[in-house]
C-alpha atoms as a printed R data frame, in Angstrom:
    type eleno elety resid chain resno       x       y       z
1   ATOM     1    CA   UNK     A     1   4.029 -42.192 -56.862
2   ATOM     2    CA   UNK     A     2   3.419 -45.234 -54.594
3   ATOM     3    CA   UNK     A     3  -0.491 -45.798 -54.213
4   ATOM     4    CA   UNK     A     4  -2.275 -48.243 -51.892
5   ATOM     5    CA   UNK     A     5  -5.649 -49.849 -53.442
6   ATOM     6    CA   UNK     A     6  -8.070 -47.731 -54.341
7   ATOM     7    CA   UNK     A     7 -11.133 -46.280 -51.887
8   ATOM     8    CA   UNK     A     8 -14.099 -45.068 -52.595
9   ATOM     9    CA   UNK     A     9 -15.833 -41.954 -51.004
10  ATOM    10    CA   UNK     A    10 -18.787 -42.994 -48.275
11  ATOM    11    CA   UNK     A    11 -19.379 -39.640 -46.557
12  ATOM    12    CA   UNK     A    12 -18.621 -36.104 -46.603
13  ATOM    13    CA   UNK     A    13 -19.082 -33.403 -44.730
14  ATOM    14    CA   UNK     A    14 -18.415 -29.838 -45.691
15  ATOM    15    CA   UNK     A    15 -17.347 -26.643 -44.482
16  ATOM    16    CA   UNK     A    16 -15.697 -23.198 -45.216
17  ATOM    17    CA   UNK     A    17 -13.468 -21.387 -42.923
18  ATOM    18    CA   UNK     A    18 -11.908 -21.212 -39.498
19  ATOM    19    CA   UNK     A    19 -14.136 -21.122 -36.403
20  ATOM    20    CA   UNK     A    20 -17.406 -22.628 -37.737
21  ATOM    21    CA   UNK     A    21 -18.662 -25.370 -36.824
22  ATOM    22    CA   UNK     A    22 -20.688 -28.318 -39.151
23  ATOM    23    CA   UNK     A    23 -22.723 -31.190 -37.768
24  ATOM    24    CA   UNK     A    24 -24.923 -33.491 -38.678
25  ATOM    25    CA   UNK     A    25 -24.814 -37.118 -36.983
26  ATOM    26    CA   UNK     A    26 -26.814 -38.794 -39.276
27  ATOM    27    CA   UNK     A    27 -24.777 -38.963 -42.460
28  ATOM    28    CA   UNK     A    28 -25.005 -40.564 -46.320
29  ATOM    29    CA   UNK     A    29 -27.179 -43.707 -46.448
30  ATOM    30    CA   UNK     A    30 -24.082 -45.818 -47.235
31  ATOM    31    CA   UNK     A    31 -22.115 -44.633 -44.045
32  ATOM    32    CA   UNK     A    32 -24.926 -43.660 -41.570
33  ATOM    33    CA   UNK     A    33 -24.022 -45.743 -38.426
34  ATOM    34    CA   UNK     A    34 -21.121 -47.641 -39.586
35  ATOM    35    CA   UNK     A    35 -17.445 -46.907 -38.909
36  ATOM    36    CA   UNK     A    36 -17.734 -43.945 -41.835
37  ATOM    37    CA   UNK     A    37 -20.314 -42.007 -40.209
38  ATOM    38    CA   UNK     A    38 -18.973 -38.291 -39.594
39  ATOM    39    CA   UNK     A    39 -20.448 -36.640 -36.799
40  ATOM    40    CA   UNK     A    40 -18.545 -33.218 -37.054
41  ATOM    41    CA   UNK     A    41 -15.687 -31.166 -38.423
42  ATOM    42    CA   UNK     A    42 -14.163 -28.316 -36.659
43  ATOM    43    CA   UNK     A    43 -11.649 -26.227 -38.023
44  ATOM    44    CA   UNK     A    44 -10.610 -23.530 -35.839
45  ATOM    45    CA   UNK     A    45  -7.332 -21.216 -34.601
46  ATOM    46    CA   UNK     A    46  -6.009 -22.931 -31.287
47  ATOM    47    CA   UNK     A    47  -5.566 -18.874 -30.525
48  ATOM    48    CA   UNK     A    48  -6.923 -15.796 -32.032
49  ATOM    49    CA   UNK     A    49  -3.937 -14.928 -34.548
50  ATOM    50    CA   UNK     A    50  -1.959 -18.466 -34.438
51  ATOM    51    CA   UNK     A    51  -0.040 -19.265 -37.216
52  ATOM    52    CA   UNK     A    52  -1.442 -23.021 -36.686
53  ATOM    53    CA   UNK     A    53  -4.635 -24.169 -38.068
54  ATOM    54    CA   UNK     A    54  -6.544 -27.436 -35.914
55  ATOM    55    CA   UNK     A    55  -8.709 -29.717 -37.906
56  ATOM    56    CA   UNK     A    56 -11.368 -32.200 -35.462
57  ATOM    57    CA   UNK     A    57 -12.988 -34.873 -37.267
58  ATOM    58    CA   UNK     A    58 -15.289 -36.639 -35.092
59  ATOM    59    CA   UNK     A    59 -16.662 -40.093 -36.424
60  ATOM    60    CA   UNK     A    60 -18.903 -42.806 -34.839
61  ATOM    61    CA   UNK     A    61 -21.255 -40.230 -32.915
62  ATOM    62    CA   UNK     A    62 -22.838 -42.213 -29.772
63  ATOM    63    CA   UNK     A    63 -20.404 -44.317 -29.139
64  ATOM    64    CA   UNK     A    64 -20.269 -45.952 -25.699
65  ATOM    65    CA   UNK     A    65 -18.044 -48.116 -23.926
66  ATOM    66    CA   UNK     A    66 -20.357 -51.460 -24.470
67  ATOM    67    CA   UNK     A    67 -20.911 -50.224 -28.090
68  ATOM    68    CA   UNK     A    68 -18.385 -53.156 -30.484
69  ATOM    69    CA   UNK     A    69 -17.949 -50.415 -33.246
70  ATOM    70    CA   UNK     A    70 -16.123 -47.755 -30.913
71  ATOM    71    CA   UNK     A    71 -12.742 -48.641 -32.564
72  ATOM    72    CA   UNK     A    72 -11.141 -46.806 -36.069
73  ATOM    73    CA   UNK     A    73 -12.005 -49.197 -39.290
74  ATOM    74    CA   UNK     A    74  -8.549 -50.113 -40.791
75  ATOM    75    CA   UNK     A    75 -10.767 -49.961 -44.089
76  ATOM    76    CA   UNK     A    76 -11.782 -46.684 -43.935
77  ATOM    77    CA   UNK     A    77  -9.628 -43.724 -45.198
78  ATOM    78    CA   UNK     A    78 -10.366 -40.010 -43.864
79  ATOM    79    CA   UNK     A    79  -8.811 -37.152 -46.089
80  ATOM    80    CA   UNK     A    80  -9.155 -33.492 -45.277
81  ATOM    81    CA   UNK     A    81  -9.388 -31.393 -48.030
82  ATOM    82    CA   UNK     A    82  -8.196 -28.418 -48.917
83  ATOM    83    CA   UNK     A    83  -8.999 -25.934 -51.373
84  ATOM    84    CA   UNK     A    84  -6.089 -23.027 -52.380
85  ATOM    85    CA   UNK     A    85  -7.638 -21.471 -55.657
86  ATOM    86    CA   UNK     A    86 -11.343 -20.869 -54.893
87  ATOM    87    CA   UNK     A    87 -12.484 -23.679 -57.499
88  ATOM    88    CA   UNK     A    88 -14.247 -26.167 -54.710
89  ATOM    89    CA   UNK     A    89 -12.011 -28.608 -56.122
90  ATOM    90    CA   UNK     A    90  -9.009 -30.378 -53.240
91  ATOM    91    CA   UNK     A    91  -5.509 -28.796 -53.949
92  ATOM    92    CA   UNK     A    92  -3.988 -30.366 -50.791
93  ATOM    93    CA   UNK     A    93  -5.497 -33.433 -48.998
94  ATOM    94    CA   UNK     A    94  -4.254 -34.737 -45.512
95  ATOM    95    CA   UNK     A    95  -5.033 -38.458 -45.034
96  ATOM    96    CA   UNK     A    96  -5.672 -40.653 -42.012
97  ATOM    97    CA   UNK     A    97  -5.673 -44.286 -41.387
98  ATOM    98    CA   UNK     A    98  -5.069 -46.523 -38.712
99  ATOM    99    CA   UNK     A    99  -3.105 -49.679 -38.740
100 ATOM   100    CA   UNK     A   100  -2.036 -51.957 -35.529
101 ATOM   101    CA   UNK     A   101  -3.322 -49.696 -32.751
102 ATOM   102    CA   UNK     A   102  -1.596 -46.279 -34.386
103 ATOM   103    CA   UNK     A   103  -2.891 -43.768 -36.580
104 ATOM   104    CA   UNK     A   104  -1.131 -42.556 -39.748
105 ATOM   105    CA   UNK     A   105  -1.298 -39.735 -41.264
106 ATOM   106    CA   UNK     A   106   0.184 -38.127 -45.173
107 ATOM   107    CA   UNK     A   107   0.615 -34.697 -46.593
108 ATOM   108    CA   UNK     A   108  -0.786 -32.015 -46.862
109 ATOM   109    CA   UNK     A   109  -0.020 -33.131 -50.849
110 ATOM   110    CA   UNK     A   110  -1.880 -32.850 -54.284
111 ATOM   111    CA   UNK     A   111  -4.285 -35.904 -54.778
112 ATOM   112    CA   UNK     A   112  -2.945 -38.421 -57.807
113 ATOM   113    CA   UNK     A   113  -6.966 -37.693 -58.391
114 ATOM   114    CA   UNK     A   114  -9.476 -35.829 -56.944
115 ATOM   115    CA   UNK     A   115 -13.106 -36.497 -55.942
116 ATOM   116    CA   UNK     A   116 -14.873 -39.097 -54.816
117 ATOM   117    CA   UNK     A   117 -11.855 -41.985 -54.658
118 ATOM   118    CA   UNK     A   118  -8.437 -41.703 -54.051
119 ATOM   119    CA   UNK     A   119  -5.335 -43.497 -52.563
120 ATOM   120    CA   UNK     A   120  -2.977 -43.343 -50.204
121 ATOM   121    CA   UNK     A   121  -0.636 -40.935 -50.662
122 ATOM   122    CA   UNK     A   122   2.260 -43.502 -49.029
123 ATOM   123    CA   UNK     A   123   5.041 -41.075 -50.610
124 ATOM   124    CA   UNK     A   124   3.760 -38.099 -48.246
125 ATOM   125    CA   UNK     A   125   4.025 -38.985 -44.795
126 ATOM   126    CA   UNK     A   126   3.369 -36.683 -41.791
127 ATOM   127    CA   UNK     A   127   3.473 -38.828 -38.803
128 ATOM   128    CA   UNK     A   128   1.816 -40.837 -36.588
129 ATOM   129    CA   UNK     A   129   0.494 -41.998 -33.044
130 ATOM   130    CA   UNK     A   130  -0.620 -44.456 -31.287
131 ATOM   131    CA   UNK     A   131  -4.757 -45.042 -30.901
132 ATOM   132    CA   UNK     A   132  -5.899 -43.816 -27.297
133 ATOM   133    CA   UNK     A   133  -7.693 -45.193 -24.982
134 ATOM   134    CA   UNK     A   134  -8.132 -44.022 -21.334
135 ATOM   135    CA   UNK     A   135  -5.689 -41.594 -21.604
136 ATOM   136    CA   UNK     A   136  -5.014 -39.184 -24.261
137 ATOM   137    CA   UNK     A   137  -1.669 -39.102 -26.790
138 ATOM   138    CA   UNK     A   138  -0.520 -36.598 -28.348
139 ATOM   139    CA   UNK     A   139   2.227 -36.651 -30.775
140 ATOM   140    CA   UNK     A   140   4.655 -33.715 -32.366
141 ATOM   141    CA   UNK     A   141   6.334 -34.460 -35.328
142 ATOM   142    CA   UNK     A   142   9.828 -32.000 -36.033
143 ATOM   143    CA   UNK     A   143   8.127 -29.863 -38.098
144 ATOM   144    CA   UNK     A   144   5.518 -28.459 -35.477
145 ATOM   145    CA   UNK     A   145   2.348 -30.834 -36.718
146 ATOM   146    CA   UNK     A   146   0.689 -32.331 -33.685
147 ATOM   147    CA   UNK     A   147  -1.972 -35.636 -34.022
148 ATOM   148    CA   UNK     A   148  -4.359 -37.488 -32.026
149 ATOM   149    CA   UNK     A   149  -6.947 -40.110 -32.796
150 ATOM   150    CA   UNK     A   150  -9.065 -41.730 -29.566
151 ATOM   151    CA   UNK     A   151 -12.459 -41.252 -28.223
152 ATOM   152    CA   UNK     A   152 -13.952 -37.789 -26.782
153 ATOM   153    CA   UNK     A   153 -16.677 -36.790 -25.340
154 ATOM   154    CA   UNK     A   154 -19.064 -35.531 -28.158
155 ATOM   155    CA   UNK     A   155 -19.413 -32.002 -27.918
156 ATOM   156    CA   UNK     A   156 -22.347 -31.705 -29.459
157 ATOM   157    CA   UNK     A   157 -25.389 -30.596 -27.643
158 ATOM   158    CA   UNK     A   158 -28.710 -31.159 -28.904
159 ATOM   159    CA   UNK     A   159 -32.279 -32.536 -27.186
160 ATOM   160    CA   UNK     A   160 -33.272 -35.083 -29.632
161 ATOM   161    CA   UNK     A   161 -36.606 -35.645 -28.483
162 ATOM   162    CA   UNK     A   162 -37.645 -32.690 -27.941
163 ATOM   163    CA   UNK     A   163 -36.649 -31.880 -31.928
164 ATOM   164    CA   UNK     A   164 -38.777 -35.228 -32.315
165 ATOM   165    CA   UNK     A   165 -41.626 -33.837 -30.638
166 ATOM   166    CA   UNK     A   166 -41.332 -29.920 -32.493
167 ATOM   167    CA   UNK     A   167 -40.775 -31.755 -35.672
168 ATOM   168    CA   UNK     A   168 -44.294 -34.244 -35.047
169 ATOM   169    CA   UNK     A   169 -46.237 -31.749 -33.675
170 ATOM   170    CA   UNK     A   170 -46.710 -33.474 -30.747
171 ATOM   171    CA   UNK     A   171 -44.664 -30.562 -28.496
172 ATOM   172    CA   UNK     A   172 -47.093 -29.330 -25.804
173 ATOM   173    CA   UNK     A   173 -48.786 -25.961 -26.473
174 ATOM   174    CA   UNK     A   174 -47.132 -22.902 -25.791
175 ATOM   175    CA   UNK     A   175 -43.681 -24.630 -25.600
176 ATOM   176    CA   UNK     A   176 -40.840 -22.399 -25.856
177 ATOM   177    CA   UNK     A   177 -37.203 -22.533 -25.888
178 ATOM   178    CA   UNK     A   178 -35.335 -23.294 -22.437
179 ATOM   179    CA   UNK     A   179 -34.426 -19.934 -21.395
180 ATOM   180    CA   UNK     A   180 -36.723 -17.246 -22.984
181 ATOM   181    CA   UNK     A   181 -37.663 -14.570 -20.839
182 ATOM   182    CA   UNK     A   182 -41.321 -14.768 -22.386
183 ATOM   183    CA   UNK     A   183 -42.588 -18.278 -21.576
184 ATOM   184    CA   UNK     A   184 -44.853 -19.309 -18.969
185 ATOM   185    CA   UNK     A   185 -43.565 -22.801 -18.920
186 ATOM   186    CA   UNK     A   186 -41.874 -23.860 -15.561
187 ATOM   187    CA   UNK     A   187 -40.269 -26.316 -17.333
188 ATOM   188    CA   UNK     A   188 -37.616 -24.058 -18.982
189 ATOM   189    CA   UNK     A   189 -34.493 -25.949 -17.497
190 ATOM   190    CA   UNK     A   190 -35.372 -29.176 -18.624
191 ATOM   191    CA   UNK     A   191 -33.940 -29.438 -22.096
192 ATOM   192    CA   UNK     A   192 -31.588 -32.581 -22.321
193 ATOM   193    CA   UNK     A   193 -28.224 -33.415 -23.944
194 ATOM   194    CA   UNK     A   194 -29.475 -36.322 -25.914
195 ATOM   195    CA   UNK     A   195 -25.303 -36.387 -26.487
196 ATOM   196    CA   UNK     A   196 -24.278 -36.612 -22.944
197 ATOM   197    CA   UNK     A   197 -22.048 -39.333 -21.949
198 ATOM   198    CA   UNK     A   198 -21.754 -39.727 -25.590
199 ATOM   199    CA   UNK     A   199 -18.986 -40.319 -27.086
200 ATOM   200    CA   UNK     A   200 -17.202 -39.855 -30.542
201 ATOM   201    CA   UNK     A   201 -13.936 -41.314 -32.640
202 ATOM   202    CA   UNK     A   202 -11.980 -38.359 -32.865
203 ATOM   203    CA   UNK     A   203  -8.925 -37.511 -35.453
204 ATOM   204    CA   UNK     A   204  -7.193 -34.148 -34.966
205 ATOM   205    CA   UNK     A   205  -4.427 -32.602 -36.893
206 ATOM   206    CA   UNK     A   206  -2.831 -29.037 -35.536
207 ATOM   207    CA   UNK     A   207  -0.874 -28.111 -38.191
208 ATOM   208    CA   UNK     A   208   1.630 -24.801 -39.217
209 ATOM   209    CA   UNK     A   209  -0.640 -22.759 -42.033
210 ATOM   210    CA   UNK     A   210   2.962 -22.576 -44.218
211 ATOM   211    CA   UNK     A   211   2.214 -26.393 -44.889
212 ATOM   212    CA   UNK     A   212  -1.375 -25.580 -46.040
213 ATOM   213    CA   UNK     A   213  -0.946 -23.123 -48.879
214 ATOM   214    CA   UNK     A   214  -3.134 -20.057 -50.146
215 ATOM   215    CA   UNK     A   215  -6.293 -19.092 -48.133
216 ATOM   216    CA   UNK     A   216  -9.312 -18.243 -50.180
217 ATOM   217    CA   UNK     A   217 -11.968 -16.848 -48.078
218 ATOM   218    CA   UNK     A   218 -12.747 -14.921 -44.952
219 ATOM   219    CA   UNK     A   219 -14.765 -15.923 -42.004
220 ATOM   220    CA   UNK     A   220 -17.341 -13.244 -39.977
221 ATOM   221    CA   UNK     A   221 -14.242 -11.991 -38.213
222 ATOM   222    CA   UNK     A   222 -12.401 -11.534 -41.678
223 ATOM   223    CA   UNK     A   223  -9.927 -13.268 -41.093
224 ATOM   224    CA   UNK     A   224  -8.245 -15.338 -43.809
225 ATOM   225    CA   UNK     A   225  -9.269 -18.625 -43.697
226 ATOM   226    CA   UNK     A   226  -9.377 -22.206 -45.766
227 ATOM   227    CA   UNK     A   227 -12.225 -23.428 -47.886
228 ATOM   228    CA   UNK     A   228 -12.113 -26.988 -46.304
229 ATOM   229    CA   UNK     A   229 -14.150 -30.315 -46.715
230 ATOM   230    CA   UNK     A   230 -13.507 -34.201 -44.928
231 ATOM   231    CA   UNK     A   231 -14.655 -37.308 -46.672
232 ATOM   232    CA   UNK     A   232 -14.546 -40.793 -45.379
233 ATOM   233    CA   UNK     A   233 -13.354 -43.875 -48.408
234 ATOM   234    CA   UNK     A   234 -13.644 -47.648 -47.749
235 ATOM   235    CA   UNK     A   235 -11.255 -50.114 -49.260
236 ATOM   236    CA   UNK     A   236 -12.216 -51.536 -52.387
């Protein structure tokens, strides 16, 4: 099998099943506000009982329109993983790079090697489209797998400060969440999106679940759902 060079894993982010969400926005030491940093990973049903699974890999969080690193790293390689047999080790991996203003994408295949580094699996490819920018692309390959790579808003909400202030024990007295019924504060409605306006680099992959293989858990709906993890590689 044709390999490119070899990269080795910066970040990863895990999670298991369909409709949860994991974030964290502050990621390994080695990637934490470089072009590897991932922000989140969604993995969801685009409707309740689809036969179509969409994985959302958001990267860069924060990223504004004067920000210079608010483009996709041509060194960095993002592979979703996939487990089929309940072992926590990738089965299937789908890859994404971009080259030249598009993003390409390979498998669902077996890694030549799993864990940490890994190649290009050139032999295996899915498709591709071109990087947006204003406007959003989406392409749809013959066999029903739809991409997109650009920026999005970050859908994240979370009051940073605030957190800052709970966490340092500098909060004012008696604070309590926006919203509960209980609290004396008048400021309940000030909590702030620390995100908004935010954006992130976003890669997403809709895909038919007869390209993914065996399901090997159940979410809190139990339904049958992937055991699923992204990683970010850089060239070496």
């Amino acid at each position: 099998m044709k390999k490119s060079k070899l990269f080795m894993g910066l970040g990863a982010l895990a999670l298991v099943g369909v409709l949860l969400v994991a974030a964290d926005h502050i990621d390994a030491p080695d990637a934490m506000g470089t072009t590897a940093d991932i922000a989140d990973f969604y993995a969801f049903e685009p409707t309740l009982g689809s036969d179509n699974t969409v994985f959302a890999v958001d990267l860069q969080s924060n990223v504004l329109p004067d920000l210079a690193y608010g483009t996709f790293d041509e060194n960095v390689l993002l592979e979703i993983n996939i487990d089929n047999d309940g072992d926590l080790v990738e089965d299937l991996v789908i890859q994404a790079i971009p080259r030249d203003g598009k993003m390409y994408f390979f498998g669902p295949v077996a890694p030549s090697e799993t864990g940490l580094n890994g190649s290009i699996m050139v032999d295996s490819p899915l498709g591709s489209v071109d990087i947006s920018a204003e406007t959003a692309i989406v392409e749809t390959t013959s066999n029903g797998v739809s991409l997109f790579a650009g920026p999005r808003q970050d859908a994240f909400f979370f009051d940073f400060f605030q957190f800052n202030e709970v966490i340092g024990g500098t909060a004012p007295l008696g604070f309590k969440p926006a919203g509960d019924p209980n609290s004396t504060d008048d400021d309940d409605d000030t909590a702030v999106d620390t995100f908004d306006g935010a954006n992130t680099m976003s890669i997403v992959v809709e895909i038919p679940n007869s390209l993914l293989g065996e399901t090997t858990a159940v979410n809190v709906l139990q339904l049958p759902v992937y055991k699923t993890w992204v990683t970010t590689n850089a060239k070496q």
